[in-house]
C-alpha positions in Angstrom: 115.1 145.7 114.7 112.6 142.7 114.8 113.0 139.7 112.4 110.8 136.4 112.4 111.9 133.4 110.4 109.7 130.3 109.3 112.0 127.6 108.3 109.6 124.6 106.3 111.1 121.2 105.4 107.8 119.3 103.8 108.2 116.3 101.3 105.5 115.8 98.6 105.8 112.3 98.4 105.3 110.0 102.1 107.7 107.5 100.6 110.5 109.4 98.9 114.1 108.3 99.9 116.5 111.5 100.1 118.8 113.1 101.5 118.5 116.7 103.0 121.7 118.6 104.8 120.7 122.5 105.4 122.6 125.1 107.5 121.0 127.9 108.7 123.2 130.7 109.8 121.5 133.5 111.7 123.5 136.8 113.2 121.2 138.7 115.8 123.0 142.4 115.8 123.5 144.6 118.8 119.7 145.6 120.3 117.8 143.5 117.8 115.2 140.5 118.3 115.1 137.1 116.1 112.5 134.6 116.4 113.0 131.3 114.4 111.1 128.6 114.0 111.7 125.2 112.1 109.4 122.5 111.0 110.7 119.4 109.5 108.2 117.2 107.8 109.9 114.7 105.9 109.0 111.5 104.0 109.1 108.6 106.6 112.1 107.7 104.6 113.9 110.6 104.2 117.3 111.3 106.2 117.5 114.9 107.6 120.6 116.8 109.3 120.0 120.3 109.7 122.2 123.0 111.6 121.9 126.0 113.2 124.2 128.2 113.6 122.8 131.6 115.7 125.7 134.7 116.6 124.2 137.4 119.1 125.2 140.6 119.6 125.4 142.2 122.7 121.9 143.0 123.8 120.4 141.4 122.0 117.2 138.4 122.0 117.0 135.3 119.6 114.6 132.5 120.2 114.5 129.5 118.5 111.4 126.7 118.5 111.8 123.3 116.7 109.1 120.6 115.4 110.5 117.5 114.2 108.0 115.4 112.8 109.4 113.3 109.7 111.7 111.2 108.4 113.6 108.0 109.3 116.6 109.6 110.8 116.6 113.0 111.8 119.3 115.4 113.2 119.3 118.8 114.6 122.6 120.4 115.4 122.1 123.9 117.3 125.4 126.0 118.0 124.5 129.5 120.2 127.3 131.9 120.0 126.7 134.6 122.4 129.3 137.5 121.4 128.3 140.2 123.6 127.3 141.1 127.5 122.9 141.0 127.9 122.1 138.6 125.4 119.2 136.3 125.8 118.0 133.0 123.9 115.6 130.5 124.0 116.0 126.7 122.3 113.1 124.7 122.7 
């Protein structure tokens, strides 16, 4: 089993003052491959904390690639828990 996720954060407005406080939760089952990839592009005002939270099976493959672009403070929180013997993962 093959998944790939495109996570977008965009504002409409280059100005807008907000607030945005996601979790993503991603489990990667025994023998199967997740890729993931996140773009932030927030108002140069906006306050971003985003977290990811991957479980891997044994055997199994996630990578993850992160672009960070926006906003006037931005967090990333990235917690890998690998439950199993042969897993492999990339965080870039």
């Amino acid at each position: 089993t093959k998944a790939d996720v495109i996570e977008h954060h965009v504002s409409l407005s280059p100005t807008a003052v907000y607030l945005s406080n996601a979790v993503t939760e991603v489990v990667v089952g025994e023998h199967a491959e997740v890729s993931h990839t996140f773009i932030e592009r927030d108002s140069r005002e906006a306050y971003n904390v985003s977290s990811l939270v991957v479980h891997q099976r044994g055997h199994s493959r996630f990578s993850s690639h992160s672009v960070l672009v926006g906003g006037k403070v931005v967090r990333n929180n990235i917690r890998p828990v690998l439950a199993g013997e042969h897993c492999w993962s990339l965080l870039n």
